[in-house]
Structures are given as structure tokens and as C-alpha cells.
ROPA-238556 format. One record per residue (C-alpha): residue in one letter; x, y, z. Coordinates in steps of 0.2 Angstrom, whole numbers, plus 5000, padded with zeros to 4 digits. Layout:
<sites>
aXYZ ...
</sites>
This chain:
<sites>
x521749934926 x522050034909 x520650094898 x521249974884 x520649844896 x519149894901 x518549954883 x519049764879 x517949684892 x516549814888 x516649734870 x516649574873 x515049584884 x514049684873 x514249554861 x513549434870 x512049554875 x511649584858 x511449404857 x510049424872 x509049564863 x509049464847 x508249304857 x506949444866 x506549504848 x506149334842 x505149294859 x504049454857 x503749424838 x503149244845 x502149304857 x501349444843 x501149284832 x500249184845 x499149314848 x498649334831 x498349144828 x496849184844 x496149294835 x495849204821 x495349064833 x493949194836 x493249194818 x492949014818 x491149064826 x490948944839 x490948954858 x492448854860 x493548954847 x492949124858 x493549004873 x495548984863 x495549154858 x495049234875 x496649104883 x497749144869 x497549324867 x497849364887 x499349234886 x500049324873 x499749494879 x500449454897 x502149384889 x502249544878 x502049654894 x503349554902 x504749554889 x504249744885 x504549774905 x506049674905 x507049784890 x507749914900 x509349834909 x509049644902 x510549574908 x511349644922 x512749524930 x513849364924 x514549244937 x516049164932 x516448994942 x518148914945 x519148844931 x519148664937 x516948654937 x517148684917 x515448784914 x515348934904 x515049094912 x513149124919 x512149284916 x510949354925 x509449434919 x507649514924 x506949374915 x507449194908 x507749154889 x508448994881 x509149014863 x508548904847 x509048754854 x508348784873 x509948824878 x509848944893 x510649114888 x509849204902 x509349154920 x507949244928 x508549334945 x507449234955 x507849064949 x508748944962 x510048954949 x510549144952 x510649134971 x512349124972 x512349274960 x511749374980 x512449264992 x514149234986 x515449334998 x517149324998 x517249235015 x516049095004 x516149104988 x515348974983 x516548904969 x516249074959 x517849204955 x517249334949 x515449454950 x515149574936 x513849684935 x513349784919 x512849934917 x511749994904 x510650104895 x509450034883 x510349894873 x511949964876 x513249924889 x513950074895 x515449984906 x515649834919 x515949834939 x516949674945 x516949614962 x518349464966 x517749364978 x518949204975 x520849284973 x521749104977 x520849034963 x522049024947 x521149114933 x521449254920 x519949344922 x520249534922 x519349654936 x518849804932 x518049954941 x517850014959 x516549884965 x514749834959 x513949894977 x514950064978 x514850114960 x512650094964 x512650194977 x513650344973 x512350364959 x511250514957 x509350484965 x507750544955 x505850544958 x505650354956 x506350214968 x507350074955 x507549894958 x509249854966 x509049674957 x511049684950 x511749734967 x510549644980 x511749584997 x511749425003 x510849495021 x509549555010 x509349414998 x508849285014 x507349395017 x507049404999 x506949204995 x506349165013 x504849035014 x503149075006 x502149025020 x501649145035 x502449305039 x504249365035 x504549525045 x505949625039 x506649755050 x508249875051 x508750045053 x508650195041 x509350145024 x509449965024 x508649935010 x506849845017 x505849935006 x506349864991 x506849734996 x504949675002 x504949744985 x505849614976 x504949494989 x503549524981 x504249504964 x505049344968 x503249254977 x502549304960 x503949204948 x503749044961 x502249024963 x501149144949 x499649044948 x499149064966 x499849234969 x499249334953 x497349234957 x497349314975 x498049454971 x499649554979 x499349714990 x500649824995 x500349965007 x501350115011 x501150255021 x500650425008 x500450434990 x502050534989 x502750364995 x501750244982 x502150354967 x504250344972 x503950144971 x502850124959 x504150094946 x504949954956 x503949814953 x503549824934 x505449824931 x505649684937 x504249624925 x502849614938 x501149704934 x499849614943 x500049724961 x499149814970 x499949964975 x498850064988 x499250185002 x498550195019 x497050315010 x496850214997 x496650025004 x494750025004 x494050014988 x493250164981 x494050294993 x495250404991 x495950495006 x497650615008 x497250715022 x497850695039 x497050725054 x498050805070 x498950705081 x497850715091 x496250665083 x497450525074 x497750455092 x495750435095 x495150385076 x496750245075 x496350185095 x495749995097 x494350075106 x493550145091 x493049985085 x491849965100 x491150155096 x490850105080 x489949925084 x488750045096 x488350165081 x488050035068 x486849955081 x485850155083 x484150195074 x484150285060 x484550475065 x482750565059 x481950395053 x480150355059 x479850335077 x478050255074 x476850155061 x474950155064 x473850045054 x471950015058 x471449835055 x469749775053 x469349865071 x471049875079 x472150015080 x473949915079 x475450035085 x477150015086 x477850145095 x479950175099 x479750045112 x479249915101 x480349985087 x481649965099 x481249785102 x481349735086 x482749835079 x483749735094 x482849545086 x483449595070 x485349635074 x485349485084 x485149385068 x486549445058 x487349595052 x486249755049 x486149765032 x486049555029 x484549575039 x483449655024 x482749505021 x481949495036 x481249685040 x479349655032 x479149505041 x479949535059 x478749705057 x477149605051 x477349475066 x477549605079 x475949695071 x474749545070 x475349495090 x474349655092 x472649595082 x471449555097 x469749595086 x468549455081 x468349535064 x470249525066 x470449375071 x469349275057 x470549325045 x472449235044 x474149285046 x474449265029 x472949365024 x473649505036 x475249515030 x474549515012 x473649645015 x474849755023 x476249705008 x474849814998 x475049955008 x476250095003 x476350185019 x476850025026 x478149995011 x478750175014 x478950155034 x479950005032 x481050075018 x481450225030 x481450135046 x482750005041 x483550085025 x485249975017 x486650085023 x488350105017 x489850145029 x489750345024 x488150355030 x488450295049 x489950375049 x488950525047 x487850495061 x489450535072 x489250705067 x487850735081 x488450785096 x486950685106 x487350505098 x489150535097 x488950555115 x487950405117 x488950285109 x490650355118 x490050335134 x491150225146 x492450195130 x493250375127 x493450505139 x492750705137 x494450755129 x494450615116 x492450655112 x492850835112 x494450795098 x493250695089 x491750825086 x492650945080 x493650825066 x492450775053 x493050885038 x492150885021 x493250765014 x493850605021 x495550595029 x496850465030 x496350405045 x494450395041 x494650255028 x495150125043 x493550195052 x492450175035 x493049995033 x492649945051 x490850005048 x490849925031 x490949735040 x489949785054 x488549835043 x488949705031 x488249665012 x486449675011 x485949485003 x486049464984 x484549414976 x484249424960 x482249494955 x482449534938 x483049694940 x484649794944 x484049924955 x483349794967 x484749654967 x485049684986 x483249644990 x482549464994 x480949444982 x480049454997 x480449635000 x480949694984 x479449804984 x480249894996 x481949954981 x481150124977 x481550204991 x483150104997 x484250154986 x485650274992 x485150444980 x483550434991 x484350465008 x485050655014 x486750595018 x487650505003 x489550525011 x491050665011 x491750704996 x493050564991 x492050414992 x491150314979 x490150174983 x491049994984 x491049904965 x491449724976 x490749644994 x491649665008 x491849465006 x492849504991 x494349584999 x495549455002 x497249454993 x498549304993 x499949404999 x499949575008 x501549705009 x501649835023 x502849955023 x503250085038 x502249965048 x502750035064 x501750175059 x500050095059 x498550105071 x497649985078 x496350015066 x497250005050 x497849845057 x495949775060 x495949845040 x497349765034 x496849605044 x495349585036 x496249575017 x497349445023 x496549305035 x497149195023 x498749285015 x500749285017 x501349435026 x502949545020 x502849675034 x504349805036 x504749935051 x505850015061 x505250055079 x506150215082 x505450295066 x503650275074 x502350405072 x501150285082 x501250355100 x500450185109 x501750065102 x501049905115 x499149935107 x499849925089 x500749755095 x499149685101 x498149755083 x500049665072 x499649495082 x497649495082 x497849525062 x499149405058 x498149275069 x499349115073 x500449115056 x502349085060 x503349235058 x505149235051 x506149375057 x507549475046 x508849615052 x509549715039 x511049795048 x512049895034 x511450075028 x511850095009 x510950275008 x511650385021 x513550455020 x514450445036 x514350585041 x512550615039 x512250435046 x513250505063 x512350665064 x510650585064 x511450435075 x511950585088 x510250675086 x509150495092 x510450465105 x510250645113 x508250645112 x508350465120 x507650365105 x507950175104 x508750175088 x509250035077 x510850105074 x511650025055 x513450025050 x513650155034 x514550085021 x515450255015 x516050445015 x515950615007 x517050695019 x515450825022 x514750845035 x512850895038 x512951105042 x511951165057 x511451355055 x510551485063 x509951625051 x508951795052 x508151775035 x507451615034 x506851645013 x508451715009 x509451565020 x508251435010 x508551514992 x510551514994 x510851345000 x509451254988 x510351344975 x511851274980 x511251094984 x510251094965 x511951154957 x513151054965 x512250874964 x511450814951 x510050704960 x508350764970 x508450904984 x507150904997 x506651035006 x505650985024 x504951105034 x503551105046 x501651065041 x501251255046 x502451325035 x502251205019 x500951305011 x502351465013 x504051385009 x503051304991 x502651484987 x504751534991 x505351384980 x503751424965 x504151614963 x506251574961 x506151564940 x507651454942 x506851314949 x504951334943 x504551254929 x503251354914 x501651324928 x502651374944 x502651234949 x504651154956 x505651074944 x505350894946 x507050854956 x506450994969 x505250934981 x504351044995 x503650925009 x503350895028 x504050795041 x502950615039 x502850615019 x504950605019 x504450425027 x505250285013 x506150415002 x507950464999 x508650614991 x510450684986 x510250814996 x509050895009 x508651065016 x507951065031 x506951225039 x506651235057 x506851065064 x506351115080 x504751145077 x504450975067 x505050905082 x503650975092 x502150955078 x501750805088 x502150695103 x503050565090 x503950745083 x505750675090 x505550525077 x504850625065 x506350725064 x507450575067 x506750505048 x507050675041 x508850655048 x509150525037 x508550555021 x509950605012 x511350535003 x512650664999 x512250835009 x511050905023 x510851065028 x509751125044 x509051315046 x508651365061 x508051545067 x508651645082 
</sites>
């Protein structure tokens, strides 16, 4: 194909995508008039024009988002059909637009009408020739990619470049993850417009795409069915905020804002958590048996509450002692959760007190006179507030900091090992694997009621009890939470979401499936994994925690079986390396070569052995270079990279493509190429160390490199 050719065809669509902006000019302009006409709706000073102008302000405002997201790479493909169908040429964008006349100049990628764009091959072409991708920057079409999928078909069409798919991969990587919406595969593409209802479980070996593919799941749920979707609300899970801020670019552009995008320390509201407990103590926190530890110590008395009240009534001397307390405490959970059961803490008190009136003097007054009476009473007020305070999930959780009741409350559900792990955990801040624990207490302790008494402070107390407010409130108790959590601004009622993304899925616990469950009773599922890259060591309890989550919703199964990130030869290495350690790998076919092979070293001077080849890997590819190395040594081998001028930037800190990070957080990301320092000893970090490594094995597109001391 000569270069007058290709210049020609280059011509000849840029004309036709200056056509497009032109049209996306004229939409945004619409959409800037329309909100413009709402607000003078507003001015019209009535509550019907507020009404119009509310509507048509956020209508407008939403469409302008849209077109905005969709500038960069608007059109992206053309589909041209057999000569005998007599239709013009389609294009395919990352949204739709009709010209003047509602003529379609541009189909949206998930329209019905673009499917063939993917799932055309050329053993079913599916009456189209030709498949041309564009690539661009900004408005301008810097060159096409052909594939011909009809050749028996009599055309003129030209073909030009090496191959859509090809020509995408061999690209540089950087920080962010980008949509794969010009060069999606038909494999892919099932999964991608497979039914709305129930659960689509998308699995494959490393590089095949799953991530963003759920990805433009997601995006295409949202263009099919956007009322019920953006209502409900889309939440997508990963496994680290390293991961969430590589994908975070994905979704909005393809034009989709209303997601949330939350990691694994991030899906309860109001918390934020990044630190990771040991394996170890992450075995115990995620086991399905701390659900029942933590049902026994929402059910405890209040650590250093009152253990008595004593009141004298007209000539008795009415007690309840720890006995009685007890008693009741047990009537009051046995009606509802803990904290929905403020309502009933004055009365349930007052009852077991006035059993106690034996007097005559006593007697000759009523009930009600008794419990009027006592309502008066501020150390009765004061014993109740302390003796059945509202609690938030911090709070218990902080109960499991003494020894005695952390004891108690294990006893018969965790061995001395476990207990031992567990006592010593609890840091000053929350870690990763806390959040699942939090948001178990959160529903076993539950709302307290809403009931509005004309106040703020005291809208969780019924009118009967709102006396009690003063010293409920949670600046009054000692313990207010570790650092990282901020009191819910919802109900726990308020946490379901229409549709629910988990990625690395194989990872999860069985608790942070109980707290994925909860945001999805009524949800469609996208869950994606690979079993061999689990860092779960109790793969058969996770099962159980997947299936009790999802409940009886049908599950439709997708097996992505090509890997588009990993050369060959790096795809072998780490194919070798799983097969060696005894890992059941799902083992995909790579698509292509560099003719480099991954170098295994040993060296004397690990610093100086890191230095050379990270300077050789950042000068010879233009994309990211990771650097993976051991939890131990993460702290040290940042300081290395930060004091080498040439790769700090004016703070110190690595140039952005240069990333320092352990084992688990390579999880989801790809890089050009990858340094990785003593692989051995990421191997035995953990008992799951063997996948682990396995991941960081496969991270890398272009070049690895593995330092090993003697």
C-alpha cells in the first residue's frame, strides 16, 4: 500500500469527521440554549417555572457532559457492507448523532445497529467487507487501520495498515486504563451485550481483557436501559485505590458519569481504608465465622456502662441489678435490632421497675403516674441514655479491643491462634479488611428509628424518649472510632444500587461478599475473576459467601480465552512459572511477539542491579515501568528510585510513568515493562505468595526483568 494511498483515505475520512464535530457543535450549542430557556423558566416566580427550570437545567447539563466526554476520539470505526445491500458506509461513534434532517451520521457503539461492527469475523462476516478503525487525536485523524473480513466480495475498497487489533496493542501504556470501544473482539462483545437480568460472570486468564470489558458492560447497561440504571445507581468494586484510579478514566469516555467507582476500602460509606492487614489476620477478619463473632458483640452490654439503677418510691427501694439488666437487655434484642429498639428503652425499664412496687403507698398511685414520675428524673434519664446509648459500628468494633470480651464472644467460633492474631491487629486506623467488619456491625446494629421532634439533634429518638438526646449523641461517648471513619450521611436501608461490578472477584472474603450482597439483593451482577490469581487462601468458603450474596439469580457464564497484553514470550515464562508451582492456570493464547524474552538474573548489588535496568527499561520503551518488589522492601526500593535525579520529579517523588509497588497492588494493571526485585520472597509473603507472583508475572507487555540475590 503506498503512502499516496493511505494519505488519500486519511483525506477522505477526515472529511467526513469534520462533518461530525460540526453536528456535535450544533448539539452542544442546543443543549447551552436549552439550558438557558430554564433559566429563564425560573424568573417566571412561580413553583411550577422552578419545577421547568430544575428539569431543564439538569437535562441540559447532563447532555453537555455527554457530548463534552464524547469529543476526544468521536468517531472511531466505518463498516462498509457488500456492494449488492446498496447502503452507504456506517460509522461508529461513542455516541449517536443525526444531521439536520434526522439523518444518522453517527451510531452509538452500543446500539443494536453497531454489533456487527464487534462480532463480524472473517469466518462470518455478516455482509460487511471491510472494518476500519480511526485513529485520532482531538478532531484530527491521524491515519486508518483496515481489517478485510469479506475478500470474495467484488469491491474497490482499499486496505490499509497492519490490522486494527494489532496496531492497539503494540501502543505505549500510561497511568490510566482507556476504553478498547474501536477494537472490542467478538468473544468479548457476547459478554458485553449479554442479558440485563441476573448475573454475567466473566472469567479468563491474565490479559483477556475482563476488566474493561465489565467496563463497557457497565457503559452499555446504562445506554439500554438509563432510567432504571442511573436511578439505582452503578457500583463498581475493585481491589486498591491504585486499581480504581488506573480505571477511572474508562467509563467517562465512553460518556458515562453516573458510577460509582469504589475499592474494597472504600464501599462503605464514609470510610476510607488502604491499609492491609497480614495474611494472617486477613484469613481471620474475612472468615464467614466473623459474622457470628460479631452478632455475639453487638448483643454485649455496653463495656463500662452502668451495671445498676436505684430509685426509692414512695417506700420502696426498687433495684435493678446486672441480673435484671441482663434480662432485659435480652427482651429488648429479641424485638429488633439494637439500635431500632431506642424507642422502647424508658418503657421496657419503667415495666421492670413498677413489677417491683409492692408498697401500699406505692400501690395507690398508677402505672402511668410511676412512669410520669420517673420521665422527670434525671438520673433516671442519664441511666438509660448510658445504659442503652445509639451506637454506630466503630464503637462495637472497638469493644473487640479487650482482651476479656474479645474472648467471650470468640469462644467455640475461633481457635486461640486466631484470637491471639486478632488482639494484637486493631491499628489506629482502619484497614482494608475492617470496612467488611464495620458494615456487618452497621446491619446488626441497625438505624436507630426516625422520628421527627422538632429538632435535629434528636431525630433518632421516638418523642417518647427524646429527652433522653443530650447525652446520646456520639461526641458524648469515649470512643468515637479510628481514624478514617466518618459517621454514615444515609441508612443502612439506603445502600442498594441497580447494578453491581466486581472486579478480581476471586480475591474477596467471605465478608466482603456478605458486604457486597447487602448492596445488591436486588441488583444485576458483572462479576469478573480468574481463580489462579487468588489471594483468598479458603477458595470453597468464598464459593459459599458468591452463592449466599447473589441468592437464586441466573448466572450467565463468559470465557475470554485470548491475552492481548502479554508478548509471548512473557506470556510463556509466567505460563512455565504457574505450571512449576502447581497453580491451576487458565492458560490464554497470546496474540503476538517481541522476540524478547523475560531476563532472569542474580546480582550482588541489588540498588545498583535496579538502577541499570530501570534505566534501560524507561529509555527504551516509551510507556509505564513498574518496579515490584516485596512489602518489606517497598519503603527502601521508593527511596532508590526518589534519590536517582533522572527519574524524580521537582518533589522526589517518580516521574509519573515510574511506579514503585508490591505484589497484590499489580492486581488489574499492565505496564510496558516491569522490574521485578526478589520474586522469591513475594512468593513467600503469604500462603497465596505463588499467585501473587504468578500476577506479577504477567503484567507486562514489552519487557520483564527479574533480580534475584545470591
Amino acid at each position: 500500500m503506498s503512502s499516496d494511498v493511505a494519505a488519500r483515505e486519511v483525506a477522505q475520512e477526515q472529511a467526513y469527521v469534520d462533518t461530525v464535530y460540526a453536528q456535535l457543535e450544533k448539539a452542544a450549542a442546543s443543549a447551552q440554549e436549552l439550558a438557558k430557556e430554564g433559566l429563564e423558566r425560573g424568573r417566571i416566580g412561580n413553583e411550577g417555572g422552578l419545577v421547568e427550570r430544575d428539569a431543564m437545567v439538569y437535562q441540559a447539563a447532563r447532555r453537555m457532559a455527554t457530548l463534552d466526554a464524547a469529543h476526544e476520539g468521536l468517531v472511531f470505526g466505518r463498516l462498509d457492507l457488500r456492494p449488492e445491500r446498496d447502503v452507504p458506509p456506517r460509522y461508529i461513534g461513542r455516541i449517536g448523532l443525526r444531521d439536520d434532517d434526522y439523518d444518522t451520521l453517527l451510531i452509538d457503539w452500543r446500539a443494536p445497529a453497531a454489533a456487527v461492527f464487534y462480532q463480524a469475523t472473517q469466518h462470518d462476516p455478516q455482509g460487511v467487507v471491510r472494518r476500519r478503525i480511526l485513529r485520532s487525536r482531538g478532531v484530527t485523524v491521524l491515519g486508518v487501520e483496515d481489517d478485510l473480513l469479506d475478500a470474495e466480495a467484488e469491491t474497490d475498497l482499499e486496505i490499509v495498515g497492519e490490522g486494527a487489533l494489532l496496531a492497539q496493542l503494540s501502543r505505549a501504556r500510561d497511568r490510566s486504563m482507556h476504553s478498547i470501544v474501536a477494537t472490542i473482539q467478538a468473544e468479548q462483545d457476547k459478554a458485553i451485550r449479554a442479558p440485563q437480568k441476573g448475573v454475567v460472570s466473566i472469567s479468563g486468564g491474565p490479559g483477556t481483557g475482563k476488566t474493561v470489558v465489565a467496563l463497557h458492560r457497565a457503559a452499555y447497561l446504562l445506554y439500554a436501559d438509563r432510567r432504571r440504571y442511573e436511578r439505582g445507581g452503578v457500583l463498581v468494586v475493585g481491589p486498591s485505590g491504585v486499581f480504581m484510579r488506573y480505571i477511572e478514566r474508562v467509563l467517562p469516555s465512553l460518556g458515562e458519569t453516573a458510577v460509582a467507582l469504589r475499592s474494597l476500602g472504600e464501599v462503605v460509606d464514609g470510610v476510607k481504608a488502604s491499609r492491609r492487614d497480614d495474611p494472617a489476620v486477613a484469613e481471620v477478619k474475612g472468615s464467614a465465622s466473623m459474622a457470628e463473632v460479631l452478632r455475639r458483640t453487638a448483643r454485649q452490654a455496653v463495656p463500662d456502662g452502668p451495671g445498676e439503677y436505684r430509685v426509692f418510691y414512695r417506700d420502696d427501694n426498687l433495684v435493678l441489678g446486672r441480673r435484671e439488666l441482663g434480662a432485659i437487655r435480652r427482651q429488648l434484642l429479641s424485638m429488633g435490632l439494637r439500635n431500632r429498639s431506642t424507642t422502647k428503652v424508658a418503657s421496657t425499664l419503667i415495666d421492670a421497675l413498677w413489677r417491683q412496687v409492692r408498697s401500699e403507698r406505692g400501690r395507690e398511685r398508677t402505672k402511668e403516674d410511676f412512669s410520669e414520675e420517673l420521665r422527670t428524673r434525671d438520673d433516671f434519664l442519664e441511666f438509660a441514655a448510658a445504659w442503652w446509648p445509639v451506637l454506630d459500628a466503630p464503637t462495637v468494633l472497638g469493644w473487640l479491643r479487650d482482651p476479656d470480651l474479645l474472648a467471650r464472644v470468640s469462644e467455640g467460633v475461633l481457635d486461640d491462634e486466631a484470637v491471639r492474631l486478632l488482639a494484637k491487629s486493631w491499628g489506629e486506623t482502619l484497614s482494608v479488611e475492617d470496612v467488611a467488619l464495620l458494615d456487618e456491625l452497621r446491619y446488626l446494629l441497625g438505624d436507630p428509628p426516625l422520628v421527627n421532634t422538632g429538632s435535629v439533634d434528636d431525630e433518632w429518638l421516638s418523642a417518647e424518649d427524646s429527652s433522653l438526646v443530650e447525652v446520646t449523641t456520639a461526641s458524648d461517648r469515649e470512643y468515637a472510632g479510628p481514624r478514617g471513619w466518618t459517621p454514615p450521611t444515609h441508612r443502612v436501608e439506603d445502600d442498594g444500587f441497580a447494578h453491581v461490578l466486581v472486579d478480581e472477584a476471586q480475591d474477596l472474603t467471605p465478608m466482603q461478599w456478605r458486604m457486597l450482597g447487602r448492596r445488591g439483593r436486588t441488583a444485576t451482577w458483572t462479576i469478573v475473576g480468574d481463580a489462579a490469581q487468588s489471594s483468598w487462601p479458603v477458595p470453597a468458603e468464598a464459593r459459599r459467601a458468591r452463592a449466599e450474596a447473589l441468592g437464586d439469580k441466573q448466572v450467565h457464564e463468559f470465557h475470554l480465552s485470548t491475552n492481548y497484553r502479554n508478548s509471548s514470550e512473557i506470556y510463556d515464562f509466567a505460563a512455565a512459572y504457574a505450571e512449576r508451582v502447581g497453580l491451576d492456570a487458565d492458560l490464554p493464547d497470546a496474540v503476538r511477539s517481541t522476540g524478547v524474552a523475560p531476563a532472569e538474573l542474580t546480582v550482588d548489588d541489588l540498588e545498583a542491579a535496579v538502577h541499570q535496568h530501570l534505566t534501560e527499561l524507561a529509555g527504551s520503551l516509551e510507556g509505564t515501568v513498574g518496579i515490584v518488589v516485596p512489602v518489606a522492601r517497598l519503603g527502601e526500593v521508593t527511596r532508590w528510585v526518589s534519590s536517582w535525579g533522572e527519574f524524580a520529579d521537582e518533589t522526589g517523588t517518580p516521574e509519573s510513568r515510574i511506579v514503585v509497588l508490591p505484589g497484590l497492588d499489580t492486581k488489574g494493571l499492565e505496564f510496558d515493562g516491569i522490574v521485578v526485585v526478589q520474586p522469591q520472597e513475594i512468593e513467600d509473603e503469604a500462603p497465596t505468595g505463588r499467585a501473587t507472583l504468578y500476577v506479577v508475572y504477567t503484567r507486562a507487555t514489552q519487557r520483564m526483568v527479574t533480580l534475584t540475590t545470591p
